[in-house]
C-alpha positions as CSV (number, residue, x, y, z in Angstrom):
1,X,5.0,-9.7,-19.5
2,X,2.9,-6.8,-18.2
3,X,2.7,-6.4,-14.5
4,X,4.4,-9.4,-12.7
5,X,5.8,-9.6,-9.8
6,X,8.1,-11.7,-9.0
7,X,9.5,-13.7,-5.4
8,X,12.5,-15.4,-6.0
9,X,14.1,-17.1,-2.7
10,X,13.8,-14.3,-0.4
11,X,14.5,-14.5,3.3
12,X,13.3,-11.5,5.6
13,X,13.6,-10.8,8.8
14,X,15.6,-8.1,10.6
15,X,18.9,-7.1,10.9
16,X,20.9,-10.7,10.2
17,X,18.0,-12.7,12.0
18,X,15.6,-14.7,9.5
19,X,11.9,-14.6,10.0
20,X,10.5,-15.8,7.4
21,X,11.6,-17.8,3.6
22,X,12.8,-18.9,1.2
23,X,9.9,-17.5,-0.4
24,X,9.2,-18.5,-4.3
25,X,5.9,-17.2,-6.6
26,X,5.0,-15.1,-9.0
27,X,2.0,-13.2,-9.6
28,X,0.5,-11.5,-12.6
29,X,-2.4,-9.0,-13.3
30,X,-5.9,-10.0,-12.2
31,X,-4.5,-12.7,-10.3
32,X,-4.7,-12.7,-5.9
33,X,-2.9,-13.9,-3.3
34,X,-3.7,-14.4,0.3
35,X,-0.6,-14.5,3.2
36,X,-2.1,-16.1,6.1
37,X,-1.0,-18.0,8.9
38,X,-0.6,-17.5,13.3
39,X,0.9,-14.9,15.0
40,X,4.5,-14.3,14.9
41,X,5.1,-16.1,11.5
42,X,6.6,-13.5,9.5
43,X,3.2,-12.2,7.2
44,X,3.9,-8.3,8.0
45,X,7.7,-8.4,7.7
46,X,7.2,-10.5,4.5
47,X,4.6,-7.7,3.2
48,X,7.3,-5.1,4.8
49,X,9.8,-6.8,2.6
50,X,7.5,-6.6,-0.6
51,X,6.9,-2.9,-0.3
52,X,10.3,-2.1,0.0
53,X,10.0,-1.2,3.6
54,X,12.8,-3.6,4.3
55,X,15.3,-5.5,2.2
56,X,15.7,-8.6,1.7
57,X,17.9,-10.6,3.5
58,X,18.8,-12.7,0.6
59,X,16.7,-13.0,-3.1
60,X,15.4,-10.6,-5.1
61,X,11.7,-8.9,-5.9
62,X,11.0,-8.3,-9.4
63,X,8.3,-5.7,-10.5
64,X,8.1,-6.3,-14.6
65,X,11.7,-7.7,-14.9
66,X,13.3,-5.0,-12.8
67,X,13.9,-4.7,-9.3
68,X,11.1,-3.5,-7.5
69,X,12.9,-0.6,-5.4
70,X,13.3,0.8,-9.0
71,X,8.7,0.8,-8.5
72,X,8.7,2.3,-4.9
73,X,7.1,5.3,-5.1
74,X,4.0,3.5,-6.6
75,X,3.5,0.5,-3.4
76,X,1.3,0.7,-0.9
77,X,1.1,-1.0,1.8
78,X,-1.6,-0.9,4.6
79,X,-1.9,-2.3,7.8
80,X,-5.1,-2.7,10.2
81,X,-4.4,-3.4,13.9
């Protein structure tokens, strides 16, 4: 399958402290997702965790079947304030 990525029960959070998960979903081309929920729940160090900025305390990310630190030089990740 071209361009999927993949969420399979990840926990993030920092250091050994959980923020946020088990997280489950995959997404292909063309399709969206929103994250979305009140302060404090864990939506930036989830998208942190997506982009490779942290690791995952436990699961994996797949980009296309392989892990997705294997695609970081092509994430980007924004945030607003």
């Amino acid at each position: 399958m071209c361009c999927e990525l993949k969420v399979v029960d990840v926990i993030a959070g920092y250091g050994s402290i959980p923020i946020i998960g088990p997280v489950t979903f995959s997404i292909k081309l063309g399709d969206v997702a929103v994250v979305f929920g009140p302060n404090g729940i864990g939506k930036s160090t989830f998208m942190k965790t997506l982009a490779t900025l942290l690791k995952p305390l436990k699961g994996e990310i797949l980009f296309n079947s392989s892990s997705v630190e294997k695609h970081r030089s092509s994430i980007f990740i924004f945030q607003s304030m």
